[in-house]
C-alpha angles and dihedrals in degrees: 000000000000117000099218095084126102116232092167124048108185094082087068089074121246099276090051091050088054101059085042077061098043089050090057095051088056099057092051101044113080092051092047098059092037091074100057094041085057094055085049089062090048079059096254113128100226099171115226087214093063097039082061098046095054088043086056099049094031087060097048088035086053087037087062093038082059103047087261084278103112117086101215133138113208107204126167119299134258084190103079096044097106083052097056081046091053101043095049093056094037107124094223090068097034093117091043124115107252092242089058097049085051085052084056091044085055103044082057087054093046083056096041090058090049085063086059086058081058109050086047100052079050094055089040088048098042091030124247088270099072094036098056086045084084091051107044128160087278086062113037098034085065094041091050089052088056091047095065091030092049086051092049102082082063092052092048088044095057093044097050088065082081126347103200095058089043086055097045083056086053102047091042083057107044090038089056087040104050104027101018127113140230112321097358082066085053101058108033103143094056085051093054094043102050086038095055085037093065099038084058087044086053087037100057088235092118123090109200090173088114093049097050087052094047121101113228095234123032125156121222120263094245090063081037102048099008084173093053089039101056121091132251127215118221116166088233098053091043091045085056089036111048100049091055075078091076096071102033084053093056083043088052088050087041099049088036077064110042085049087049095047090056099044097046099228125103103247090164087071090020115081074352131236098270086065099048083046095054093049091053087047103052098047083047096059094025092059087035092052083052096042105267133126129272109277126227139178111270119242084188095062085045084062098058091046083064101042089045103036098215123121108181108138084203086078092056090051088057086045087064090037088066086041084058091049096044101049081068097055110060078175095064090029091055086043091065090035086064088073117131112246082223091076096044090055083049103061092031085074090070101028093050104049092040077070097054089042092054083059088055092059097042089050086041092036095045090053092235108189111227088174085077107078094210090064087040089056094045094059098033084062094048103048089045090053100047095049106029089057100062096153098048120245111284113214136149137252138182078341078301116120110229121184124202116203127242086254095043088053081046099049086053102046087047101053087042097055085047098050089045105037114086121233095062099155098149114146110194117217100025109131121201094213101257107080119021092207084061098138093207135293130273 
């Protein structure tokens, strides 16, 4: 492992660490409040205070699940979009008030993090290993590519808004990163972010009608209206809801590895999977119960552990903190909101591709054998499947739609061919002496 990286923080000095958070923030930003602003768009009135907020609390409440040792951000979900969607045309809740048939979106999700709490008191019953002998390398390294390229149609969206800002955010990035020094090589994408920023503000590109609108302080609807803010549990919306849980759990393992893979240390055995499980778990059900959205770990905030190359989970935690601040002040919350999507898509292009690179290296740095056409058929299936199903897989249940996404349909298939195919000889855990996050050997 190279010795240039920074596990411990705290030797930066505290101003340092607070632009490492702040850089953080930045990154997740943009998606985070993305997903509420989308409901929004289906007619449900999903609030952008209360998505921070839980995003906030979900990360530092995943970050003591885990020992406080995994560097993740958890951030709102893409992944329960189609069941918003669902749940605000469904027939049964046509005459509902659209705040009511959100309290019934979010009762699903509240039921779709408690799966979370099953599938980790079953790795904690049958042990990791076994677990994780039906997602090897050969697995996971395929189903992490399609993660960041999945996510790439939204970088090349935003930046199409307007190429030329996108690309000042990008040359701003790659230039701190290759020929910065000290701490400007460390926090790159915040570079690249204020700097673009600026250049949008001189440029005229900015619109601060919102902020100017905004009051400084504002508190969440669910502290509010705490009885217009609290789920409600009907068996329809949970049945569109609670499945939506088998893809952002392969997602979860995907991204536990991908995290694992660029720090160099096992989480998946330390603190273990059934812990990081139980942390994603708990801030999913926990927003959903408030009237937020379903939580997930972050691949964006994977992407600036590698630019940076500090992996301090200390730095996530101030990162939430300013979740936690920002979700209070719908003025400085309407402020970074004003970013141009320009920028975002800007700094998506590196972000997101650093997440597809990572599942090169755990496919390279795990030895996978492509010259065995059982491994070459696993992956071609699942990266067929992650990124030929781009609109998920529609089916009913209980007269209830349920979609499946294009990873979720890749994480099965995956886990499927390699159940079924003989030559599994997967052992998880064996290092070959070079990398110590080394996820086994296949």
């Amino acid at each position: 492992m190279n010795q240039d990286v920074i596990r411990d923080a705290r030797k930066l000095g505290v101003p340092k660490m607070l632009l490492l958070g702040l850089q953080h923030m930045f990154a997740m930003f943009g998606a985070t409040i993305l997903v509420p602003i989308l409901v929004q768009s289906y007619g449900l009135p999903l609030n952008i205070q209360t998505t921070l907020f839980f995003a906030g609390i979900g990360t530092l409440l995943f970050h003591v699940c885990s020992k406080m040792k995994v560097p993740a951000f958890l951030g709102s979900s893409f992944a329960f979009l189609g069941g918003f969607e669902t749940v605000a045309k469904m027939p049964a809740y046509e005459s509902m008030a659209a705040a009511e048939k959100l309290q019934y979106a979010c009762g699903g999700i509240v039921m779709a993090g408690l799966l979370y709490l099953v599938l980790a008191l079953l790795v904690k019953v049958v042990g990791v290993h076994k677990v994780m002998r039906f997602l090897p390398p050969v697995v996971t390294g395929p189903i992490i590519i399609c993660i960041g390229l999945n996510l790439a149609p939204s970088a090349v969206n935003n930046a199409s808004t307007c190429w030329w800002l996108a690309l000042v955010a990008m040359v701003i990035i790659i230039a701190c990163n290759i020929w910065g020094k000290g701490m400007v090589k460390i926090i790159p994408i915040l570079l690249g972010v204020v700097g673009a920023y600026i250049v949008a503000i001189i440029a005229g590109k900015v619109d601060f009608t919102g902020m100017k609108e905004a009051a400084w302080i504002g508190f969440q609807p669910f502290i509010t209206d705490f009885g217009g803010s609290v789920a409600k549990f009907d068996v329809s919306a949970i049945l569109v809801m609670a499945p939506i849980a088998i893809a952002s759990m392969m997602e979860h393992i995907g991204d536990m590895s991908a995290i694992s893979a660029t720090v160099g240390e096992n989480f998946l055995e330390e603190p273990g999977l059934h812990r990081t499980l139980i942390g994603d778990g708990i801030a999913t059900s926990l927003a959903g119960l408030f009237g937020g959205p379903a939580n997930t770990t972050y691949g964006e905030n994977t992407g600036v552990l590698v630019l940076s190359r500090v992996y301090d989970p200390r730095v996530i935690r101030l990162a939430a903190l300013y979740a936690l601040i920002l979700s209070f002040s719908p003025k400085f919350a309407a402020l970074i909101g004003a970013l141009p999507s320009a920028i975002i898509g800007g700094v998506s292009f590196i972000l997101y591709g650093m997440i597809s690179a990572i599942g090169v290296r755990n496919v390279v740095e795990n030895q996978v054998d492509f010259t065995n056409s059982r491994n070459l058929i696993i992956a071609a299936v699942i990266l067929v499947c992650g990124l030929g199903f781009s609109g998920g897989l529609t089916f009913q249940v209980g007269g209830a739609s349920v979609t499946l996404t294009g990873l979720a349909i890749a994480a099965i298939a995956g886990i499927v061919l390699n159940a079924i195919l003989p030559g599994n000889d997967y052992e998880f855990g064996k290092d070959d002496g070079h990398n110590s996050g080394n996820l086994g050997k296949y």
